[in-house]
C-alpha positions as CSV (number, residue, x, y, z in Angstrom):
1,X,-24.0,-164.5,-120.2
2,X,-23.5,-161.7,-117.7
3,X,-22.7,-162.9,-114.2
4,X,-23.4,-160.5,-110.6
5,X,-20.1,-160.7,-108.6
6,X,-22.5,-161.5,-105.9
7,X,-24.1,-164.0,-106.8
8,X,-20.7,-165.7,-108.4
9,X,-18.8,-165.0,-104.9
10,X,-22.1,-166.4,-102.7
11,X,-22.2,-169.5,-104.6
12,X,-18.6,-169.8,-104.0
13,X,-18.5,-169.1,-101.0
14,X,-21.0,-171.7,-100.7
15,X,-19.1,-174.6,-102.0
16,X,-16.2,-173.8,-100.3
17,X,-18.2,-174.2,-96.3
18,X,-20.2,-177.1,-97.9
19,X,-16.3,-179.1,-98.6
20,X,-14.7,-177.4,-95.5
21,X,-18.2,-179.0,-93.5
22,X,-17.9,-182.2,-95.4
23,X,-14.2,-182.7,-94.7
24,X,-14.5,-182.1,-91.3
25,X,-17.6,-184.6,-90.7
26,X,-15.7,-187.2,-92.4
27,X,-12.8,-186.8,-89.6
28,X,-15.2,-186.3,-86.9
29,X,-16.7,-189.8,-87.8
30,X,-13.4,-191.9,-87.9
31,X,-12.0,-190.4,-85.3
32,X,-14.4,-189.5,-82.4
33,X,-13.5,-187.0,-79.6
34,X,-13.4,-189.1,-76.2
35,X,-15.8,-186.9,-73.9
36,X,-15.8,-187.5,-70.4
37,X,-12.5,-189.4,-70.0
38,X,-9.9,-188.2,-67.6
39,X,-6.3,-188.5,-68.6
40,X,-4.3,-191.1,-66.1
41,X,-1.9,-189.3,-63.6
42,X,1.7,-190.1,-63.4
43,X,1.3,-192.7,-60.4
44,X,-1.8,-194.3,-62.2
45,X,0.8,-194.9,-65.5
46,X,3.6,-196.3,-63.3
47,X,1.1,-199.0,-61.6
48,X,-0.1,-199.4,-65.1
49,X,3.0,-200.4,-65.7
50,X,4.2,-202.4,-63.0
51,X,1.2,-204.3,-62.8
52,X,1.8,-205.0,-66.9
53,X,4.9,-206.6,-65.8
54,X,7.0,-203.7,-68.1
55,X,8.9,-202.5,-65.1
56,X,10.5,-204.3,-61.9
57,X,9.4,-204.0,-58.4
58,X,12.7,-201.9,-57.5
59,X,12.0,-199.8,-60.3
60,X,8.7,-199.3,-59.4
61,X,9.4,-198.3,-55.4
62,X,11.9,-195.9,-56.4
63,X,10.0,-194.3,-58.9
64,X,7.0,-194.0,-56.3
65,X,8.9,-192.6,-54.3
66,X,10.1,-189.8,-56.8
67,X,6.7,-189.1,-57.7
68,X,5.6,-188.7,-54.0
69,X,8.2,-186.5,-53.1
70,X,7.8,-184.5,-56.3
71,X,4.2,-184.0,-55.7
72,X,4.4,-182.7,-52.0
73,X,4.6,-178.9,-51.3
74,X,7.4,-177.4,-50.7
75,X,7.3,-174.7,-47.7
């Protein structure tokens, strides 16, 4: 039997998207992208945590204050 190289190379070609497509649905479905959700800020974390109880209230108050002071402008 007397194969085209086309027609050997479309088909595969072929099975190689139809794996790469498979493989890739099977992620997509186990681990869905989050769409929409904002990623928390640094002082959002640190209540977070405080309010969690992880992290003291003198901890908390000077790390505020870092944050604060790190986020102003600078002129």
């Amino acid at each position: 039997m007397h194969y085209d190289g086309w027609s050997f190379w479309g088909m595969h070609l072929f099975w190689w998207l139809f794996w790469i497509a498979l493989i890739v649905a099977f992620f997509a479905l186990i681990e869905p992208v989050p769409r929409g959700r904002r990623r928390e800020t640094p002082l959002e974390i640190l209540q977070r945590r405080y309010a969690a109880g992880e992290i003291g209230e003198k901890e908390y108050e000077e790390r505020k204050r870092t944050l604060e002071r790190d986020a102003k402008p600078r002129e």
